[in-house]
C-alpha positions in Angstrom: 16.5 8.0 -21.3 15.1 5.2 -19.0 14.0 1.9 -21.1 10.6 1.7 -21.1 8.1 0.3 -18.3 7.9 -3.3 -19.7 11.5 -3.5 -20.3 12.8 -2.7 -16.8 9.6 -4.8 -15.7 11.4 -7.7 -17.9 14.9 -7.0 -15.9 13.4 -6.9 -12.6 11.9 -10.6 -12.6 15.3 -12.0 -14.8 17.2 -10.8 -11.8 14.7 -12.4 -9.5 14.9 -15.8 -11.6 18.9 -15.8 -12.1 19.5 -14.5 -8.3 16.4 -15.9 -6.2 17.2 -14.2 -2.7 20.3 -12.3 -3.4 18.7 -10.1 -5.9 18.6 -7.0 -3.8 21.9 -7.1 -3.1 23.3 -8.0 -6.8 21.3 -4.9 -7.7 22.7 -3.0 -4.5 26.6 -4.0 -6.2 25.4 -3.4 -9.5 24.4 0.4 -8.7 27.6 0.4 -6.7 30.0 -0.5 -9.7 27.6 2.0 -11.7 28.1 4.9 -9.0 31.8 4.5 -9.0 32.3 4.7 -13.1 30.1 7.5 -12.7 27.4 6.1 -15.3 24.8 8.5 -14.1 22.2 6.5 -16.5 22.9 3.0 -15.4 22.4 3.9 -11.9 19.2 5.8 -12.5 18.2 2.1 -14.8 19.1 0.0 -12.0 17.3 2.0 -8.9 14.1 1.8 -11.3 14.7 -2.0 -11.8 15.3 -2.0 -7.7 12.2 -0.7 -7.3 9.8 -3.4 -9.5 11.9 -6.1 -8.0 10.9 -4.6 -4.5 7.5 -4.5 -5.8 7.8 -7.9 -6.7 8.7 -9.3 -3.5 6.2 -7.1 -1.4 3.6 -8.9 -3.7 5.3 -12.5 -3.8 5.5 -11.8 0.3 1.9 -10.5 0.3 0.9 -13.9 -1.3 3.2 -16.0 0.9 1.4 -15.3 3.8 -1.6 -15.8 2.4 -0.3 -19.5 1.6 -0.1 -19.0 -2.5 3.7 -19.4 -2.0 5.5 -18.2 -5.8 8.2 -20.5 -6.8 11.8 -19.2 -6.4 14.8 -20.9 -8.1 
């Protein structure tokens, strides 16, 4: 079972805060690692977080050319 919306909503903008512009790809290795110990679960956690961080950065693009610029660390 998948954690629930708020909790991989939670995940997506920690990895955005502790990775900035490499999230995508520490999420990309993360499934990877996942993929190859077979953990059939963790992948299916990680492509949902993948996809809220996506979401995130279509929106934080979304505002950035509309000149309200997020901050990222």
């Amino acid at each position: 079972m998948l954690p629930d919306d708020r909790e991989l909503w939670a995940c997506a903008l920690q990895v955005e805060r502790q990775h900035g512009d490499d999230a995508p790809r520490f999420v990309a290795e993360r499934i990877g690692d996942l993929a190859v110990a077979g953990d059939e679960k963790g992948i299916a956690t990680w492509k949902a977080i993948a996809h809220r961080l996506d979401r995130l950065n279509r929106t934080g693009d979304a505002k950035a050319s509309s000149g309200d610029e997020r901050k990222r660390s």
